[in-house]
N, C-alpha and C positions, 0 to 999 in steps of 0.2 A: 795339298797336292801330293801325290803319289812321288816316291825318291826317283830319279829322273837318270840316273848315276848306276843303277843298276840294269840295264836295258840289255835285252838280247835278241837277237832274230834268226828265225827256220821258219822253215817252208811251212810246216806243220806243227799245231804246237796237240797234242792229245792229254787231255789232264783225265788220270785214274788209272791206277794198276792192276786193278781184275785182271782177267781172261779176257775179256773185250778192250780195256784198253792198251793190252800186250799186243793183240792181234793189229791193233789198226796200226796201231805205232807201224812193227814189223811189217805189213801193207805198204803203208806208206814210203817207208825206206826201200824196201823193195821196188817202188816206183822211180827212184832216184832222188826223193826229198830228205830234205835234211830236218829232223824230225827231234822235238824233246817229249820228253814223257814227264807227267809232273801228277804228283799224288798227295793228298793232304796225310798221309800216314805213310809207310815204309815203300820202298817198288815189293810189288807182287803183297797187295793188301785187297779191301773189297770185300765181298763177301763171297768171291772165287774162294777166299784164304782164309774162310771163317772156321775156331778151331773146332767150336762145339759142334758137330757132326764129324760122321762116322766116314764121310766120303763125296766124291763128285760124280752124281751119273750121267751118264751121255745119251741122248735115245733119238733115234733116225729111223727114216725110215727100210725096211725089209727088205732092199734094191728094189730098181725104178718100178718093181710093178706094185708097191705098198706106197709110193709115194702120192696118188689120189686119194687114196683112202687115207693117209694119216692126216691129210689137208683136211679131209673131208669132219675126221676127229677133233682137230684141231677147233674149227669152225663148231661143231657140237656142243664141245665145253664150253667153250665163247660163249654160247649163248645169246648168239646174235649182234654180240659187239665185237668180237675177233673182225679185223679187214683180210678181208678173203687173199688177196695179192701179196699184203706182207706174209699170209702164213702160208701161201706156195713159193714165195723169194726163200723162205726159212729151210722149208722141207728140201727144196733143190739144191740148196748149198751145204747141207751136213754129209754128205758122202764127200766131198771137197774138201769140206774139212777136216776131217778124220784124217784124210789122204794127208795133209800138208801136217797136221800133228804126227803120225807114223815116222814122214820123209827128215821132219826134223828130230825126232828120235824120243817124242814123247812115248809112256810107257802108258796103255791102254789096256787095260785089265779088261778080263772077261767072266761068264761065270760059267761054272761046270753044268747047271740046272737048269739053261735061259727058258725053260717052257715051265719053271715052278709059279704057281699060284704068285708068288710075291713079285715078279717079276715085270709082269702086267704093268705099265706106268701107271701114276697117279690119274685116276680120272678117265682113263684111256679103257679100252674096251676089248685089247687081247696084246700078246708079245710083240714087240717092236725087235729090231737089233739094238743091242744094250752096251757101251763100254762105261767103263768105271776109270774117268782120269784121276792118275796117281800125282796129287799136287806136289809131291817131292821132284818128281820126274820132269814134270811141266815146269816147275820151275829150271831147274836146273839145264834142262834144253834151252828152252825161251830167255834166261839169264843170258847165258851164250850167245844164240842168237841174236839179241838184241847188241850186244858188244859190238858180233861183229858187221852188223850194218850200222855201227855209228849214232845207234840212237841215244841223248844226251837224257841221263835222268836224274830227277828232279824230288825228291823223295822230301816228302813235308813240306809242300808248296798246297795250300789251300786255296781254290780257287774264290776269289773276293767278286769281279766282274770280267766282264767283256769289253774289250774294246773296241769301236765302230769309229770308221772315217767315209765319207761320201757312201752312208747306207749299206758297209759290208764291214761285216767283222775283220780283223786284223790284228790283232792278239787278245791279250787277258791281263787282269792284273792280280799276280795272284798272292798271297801270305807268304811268306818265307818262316815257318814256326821256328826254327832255331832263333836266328836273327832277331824276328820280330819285326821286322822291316818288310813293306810289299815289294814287288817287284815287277816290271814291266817287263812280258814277252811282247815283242810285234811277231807276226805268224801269218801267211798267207791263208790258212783255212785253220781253225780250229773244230776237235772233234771233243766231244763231254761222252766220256763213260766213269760218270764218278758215280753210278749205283741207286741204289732205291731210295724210298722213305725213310728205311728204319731208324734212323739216325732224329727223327721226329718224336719217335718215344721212348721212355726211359725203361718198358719192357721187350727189348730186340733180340731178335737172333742174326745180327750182324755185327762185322768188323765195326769200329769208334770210326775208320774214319767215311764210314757210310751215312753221311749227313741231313742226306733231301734237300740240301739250298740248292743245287744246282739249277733245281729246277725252276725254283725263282730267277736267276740269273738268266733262265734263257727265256724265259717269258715277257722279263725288261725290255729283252731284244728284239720282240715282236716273235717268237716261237710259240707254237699251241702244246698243250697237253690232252691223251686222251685218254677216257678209261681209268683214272688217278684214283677214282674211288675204289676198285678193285685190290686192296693190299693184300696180301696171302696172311692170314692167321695160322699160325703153328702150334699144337700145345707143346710144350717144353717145360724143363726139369726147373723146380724151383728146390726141390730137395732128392739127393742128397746133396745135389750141387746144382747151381742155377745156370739160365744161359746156356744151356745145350737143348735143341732138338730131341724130340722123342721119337722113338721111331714108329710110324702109328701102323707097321703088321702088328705087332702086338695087342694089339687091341682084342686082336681075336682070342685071345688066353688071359683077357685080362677081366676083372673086376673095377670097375670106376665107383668111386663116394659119389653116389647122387643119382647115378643108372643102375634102376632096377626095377623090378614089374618083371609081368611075363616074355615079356617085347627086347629087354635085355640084352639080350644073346644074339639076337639077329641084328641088332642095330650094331653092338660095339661087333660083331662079324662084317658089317658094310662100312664101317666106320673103319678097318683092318686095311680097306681097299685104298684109301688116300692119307696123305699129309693134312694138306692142309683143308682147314675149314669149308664149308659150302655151304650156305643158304638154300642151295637147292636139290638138297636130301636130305630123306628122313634123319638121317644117322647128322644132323646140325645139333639134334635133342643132346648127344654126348658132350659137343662143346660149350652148348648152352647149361649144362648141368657142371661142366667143369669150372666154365666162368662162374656162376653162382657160388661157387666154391671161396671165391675170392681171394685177396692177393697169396696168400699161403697156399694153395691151390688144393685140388682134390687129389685124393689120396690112390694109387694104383697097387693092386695086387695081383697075382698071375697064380693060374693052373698050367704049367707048362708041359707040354707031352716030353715021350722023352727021347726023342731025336725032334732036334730045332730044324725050319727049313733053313736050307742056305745063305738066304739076303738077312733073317735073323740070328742066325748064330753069326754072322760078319760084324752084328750091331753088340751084340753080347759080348762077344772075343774084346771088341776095341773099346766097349766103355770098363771092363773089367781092368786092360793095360790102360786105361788111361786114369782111372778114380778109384783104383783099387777094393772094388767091391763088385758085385755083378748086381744087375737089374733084377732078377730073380728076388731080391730081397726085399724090394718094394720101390716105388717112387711116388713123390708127392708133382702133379704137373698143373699149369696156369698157362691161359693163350697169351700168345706172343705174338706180337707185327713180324714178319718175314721178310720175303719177297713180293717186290711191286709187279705189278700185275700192268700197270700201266705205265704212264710217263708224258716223254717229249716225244711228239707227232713228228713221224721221218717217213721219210720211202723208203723201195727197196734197196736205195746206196747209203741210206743213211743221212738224206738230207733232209734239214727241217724248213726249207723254204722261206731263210733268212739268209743271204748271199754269206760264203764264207764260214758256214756253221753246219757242223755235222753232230749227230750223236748216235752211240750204240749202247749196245748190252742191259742191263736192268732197268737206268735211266731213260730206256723211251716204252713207246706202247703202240700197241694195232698189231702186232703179229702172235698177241695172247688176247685172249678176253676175259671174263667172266671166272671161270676157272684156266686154271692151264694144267696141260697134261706134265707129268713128272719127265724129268731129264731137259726138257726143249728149255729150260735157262742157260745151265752151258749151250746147248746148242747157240740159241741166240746171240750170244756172247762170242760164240764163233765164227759165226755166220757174219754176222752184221756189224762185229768187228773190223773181219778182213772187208767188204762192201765200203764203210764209211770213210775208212782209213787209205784205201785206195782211189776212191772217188776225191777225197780231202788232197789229196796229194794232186790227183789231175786236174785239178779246178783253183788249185792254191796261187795268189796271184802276186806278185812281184812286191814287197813290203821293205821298209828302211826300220831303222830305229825310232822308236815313240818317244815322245817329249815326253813322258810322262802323263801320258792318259789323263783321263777325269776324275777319276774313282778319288776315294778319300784315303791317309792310312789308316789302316787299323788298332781299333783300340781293344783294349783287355774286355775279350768276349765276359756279360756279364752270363751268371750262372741259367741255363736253359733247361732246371728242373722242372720247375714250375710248367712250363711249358709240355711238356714231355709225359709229364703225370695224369696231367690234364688230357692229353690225347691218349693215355691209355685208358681212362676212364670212361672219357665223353667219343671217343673214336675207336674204339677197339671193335668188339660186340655189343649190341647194344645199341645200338645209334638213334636217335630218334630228333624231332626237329626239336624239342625243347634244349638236346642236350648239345647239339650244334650250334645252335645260337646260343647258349651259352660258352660253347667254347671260343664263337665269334669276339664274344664281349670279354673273354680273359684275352685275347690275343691285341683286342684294343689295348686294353689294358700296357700288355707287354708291350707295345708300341711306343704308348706313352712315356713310360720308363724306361727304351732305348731310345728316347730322342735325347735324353740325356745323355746318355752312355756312348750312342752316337756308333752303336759294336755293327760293321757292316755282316757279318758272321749272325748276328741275333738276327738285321732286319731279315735278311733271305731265310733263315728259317721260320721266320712270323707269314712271309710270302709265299713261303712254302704250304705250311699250314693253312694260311688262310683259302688255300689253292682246290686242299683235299677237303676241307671244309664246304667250299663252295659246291664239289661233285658229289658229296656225299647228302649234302643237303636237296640238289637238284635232283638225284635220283628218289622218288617216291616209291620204293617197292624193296623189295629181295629179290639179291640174283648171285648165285657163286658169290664172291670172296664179299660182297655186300649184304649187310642183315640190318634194315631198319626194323628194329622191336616196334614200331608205330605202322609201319607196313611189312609184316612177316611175306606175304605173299608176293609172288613173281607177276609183274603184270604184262601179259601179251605187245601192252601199246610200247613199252619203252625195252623193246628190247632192240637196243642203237645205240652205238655209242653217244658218250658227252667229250664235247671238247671244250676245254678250257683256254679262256687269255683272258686278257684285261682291258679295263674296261675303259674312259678317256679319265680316271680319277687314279687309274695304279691299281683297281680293286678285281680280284679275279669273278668271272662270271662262268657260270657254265650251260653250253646248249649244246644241241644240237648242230650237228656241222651242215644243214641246211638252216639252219633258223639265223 
């Protein structure tokens, strides 16, 4: 049984310190709830706070009269699995938000050039209005802030389960990493923004404590996932230093090991225009020629003109002060897992239609699809931050101290290499049903060997896995951030989202939200 001796109670408990679980937090206090913030890694971690990139961009829409049309883009990318509703809740509330970052003194950069070529959001189809939050600033506001509404934080508290009494959530039980010891919140509404997948594989472009169990955790609860097969691929630096973003304007001045033919130049010139990967453009050949490259990755070189545009000489300037060499000199790059595209199924307050349980920011899905346009993650995280966190607080329901929950303690997570390897292999690019059902049976596997170990930390990342497994194998075609190598092409019938839950064995299933 869980230590019983360590118990505490608030209104609100919000686990994860991103930009989304800042915002609910302060939400929610704002509401009058007595709120704790708990993060498996530092306050203000996530992949708000991820170092290897150059920046956080912000993108909204153009005042209210660009706000149809960016719905409208929104939806486009999707690719027919965006929920129309959550990505007009999104688009309506980033002027709001902006507004309420400004009011509390965050520093909001802007660019000299907003109408350059590079500016364009990822995926998007002309200029947006654009800020660049300055995460020194953000912090240091929102630190404040949070002080002074009393919100209690919780910094290296890993979330292990949920707590449920007559069919509603009512706290968590979560890790105490110092200690080593769990620890019992009781909480009239708990809200999860602890972040995406990346924390599934052992090639990320995310903060350590971006894990992906969470989402196992809320699926025990009876919560869905949708869209989970969508991870955002990034290629990123593996030399001269790993684990950073690449910035993919470049591309347009680059040479890639593997692309080349006459077609060349216009692809890595379309390939210029996004981040991350897509199945459903030609310029996919570049990532598919990078993966073949293999774990060393494919080698880049540049014809650089000689005045940079603006959004690239920002990228240039900051990998220069930060690794002491400039990009110009060459880099070696390999696709990376990102950002989740999908998640835990919520509304537009951030509810997941499990009484008591909210979630925001990277960790849910429906107000992206398919591809997502660049910037709208912080947005998201702003957005549906302050909605969940505020909604958590008005719905939060009168709670005492827990006897010490159900949950087990924790024992010494065993090593989640094996794991992690396997999905960048068998789940990256590439995907095919041989190699999913293969990863099905290592995952048994690791099942096996934690019912020894008994690591509640292992079983939710195996449930996690076996989650994105389950959507990736249900989905039979390519679409954006999905590429089955056995189904290259986009099939008209399935463009709808999947949601995921489980099944009466514990096992995740994925369909159709009419089936």
């Amino acid at each position: 049984m869980l230590d019983a001796r360590n118990n505490d109670v608030f209104d609100v408990l919000v686990v994860g310190t991103g930009i989304a679980g800042c915002e609910a937090a302060l939400a929610a206090a704002g509401r009058g709830a007595r709120v704790a913030l708990a993060s498996a890694g530092p306050t203000f971690s996530g992949s708000s706070f991820f170092g290897g990139t150059w920046g956080l961009g912000l993108v909204g829409p153009d005042g209210e009269k660009d706000e149809d049309d960016l719905v409208g883009a929104i939806c486009e990318v999707g690719r027919g699995v965006a929920l129309p509703e959550l990505a007009r809740a999104l688009v309506r509330g980033i002027a709001p938000a902006v507004g309420r970052l400004e009011a509390r003194g965050v520093e909001l950069l802007g660019a000299d050039n907003p109408d350059e070529r590079d500016f364009v959001p990822c995926f998007d189809r002309k200029c947006r209005c654009w800020h660049g939050i300055g995460r020194a600033s953000y912090r240091a506001a929102t630190e404040a802030a949070l002080a002074r509404a009393g919100v209690t934080p919780l910094p290296r508290h890993e979330l292990l389960d949920l707590v449920e009494k007559d069919g509603r959530v009512c706290g968590a039980a979560l890790h105490d990493v110092r200690s080593g010891t769990a620890r019992v919140m009781a909480a009239g509404a708990v809200v999860l923004a602890t972040g995406g997948f990346g924390g599934l594989f052992s090639r990320t472009l995310t903060m350590p404590d971006v894990m992906g169990t969470s989402a196992a955790v809320a699926l025990r609860h009876g919560a869905r996932l949708v869209n989970a097969e969508f991870i955002q691929i990034m290629p990123g630096l593996v030399e001269p230093v790993g684990g950073v973003v690449f910035n993919e304007r470049t591309f347009r001045y680059a040479r890639v090991e593997g692309v080349d033919g006459p077609g060349a130049g216009a692809l890595l010139d379309e390939r210029g225009g996004h981040g991350p990967f897509s199945a459903s453009l030609p310029d996919r050949a570049v990532d598919l020629a990078v993966s073949a490259a293999g774990p060393h990755g494919a080698a880049v070189t540049y014809d650089l003109p000689e005045r940079l545009p603006e959004f690239m000489q920002t990228y240039f300037s900051w990998f220069e002060d930060a690794f002491g060499r400039s990009p110009a000199e060459g880099v070696r790059i390999a696709p990376y897992a990102h950002a989740a595209n999908g998640g835990i199924l919520v509304d537009e307050l951030g509810f997941t239609g499990v009484p008591g349980l909210f979630a925001c920011g990277e960790a849910t899905g429906g107000m992206h699809g398919a591809d997502r346009i660049g910037g709208l993650s912080s947005a998201n995280a702003l957005v549906f931050g302050h909605a969940a966190g505020r909604a958590a607080a008005d719905c939060a329901a009168p709670v005492a101290a827990l006897d010490g929950g159900t949950g087990r303690p924790p024992h010494a997570s065993p090593d989640l290499g094996d794991l992690r390897r396997a999905m960048d292999r068998l789940c990256l690019l590439g995907r095919t049903d041989e190699g999913l059902r293969q990863m099905g049976r290592i995952l048994d596997e690791l099942d096996e060997k934690n019912a020894q170990a008994r690591s509640v930390h292992a079983a939710n990342a195996i449930l996690s896995a076996r989650a994105l497994v389950a959507a990736m194998l249900a989905r039979t075609e390519s679409r954006g951030a999905h590429f089955r190598a056995d189904f290259p092409q986009e099939d008209p019938a399935q463009a709808r989202p999947l949601v995921v839950t489980l099944d009466e064995g514990g096992r995740p299933v994925a369909a159709t939200p009419s089936a």
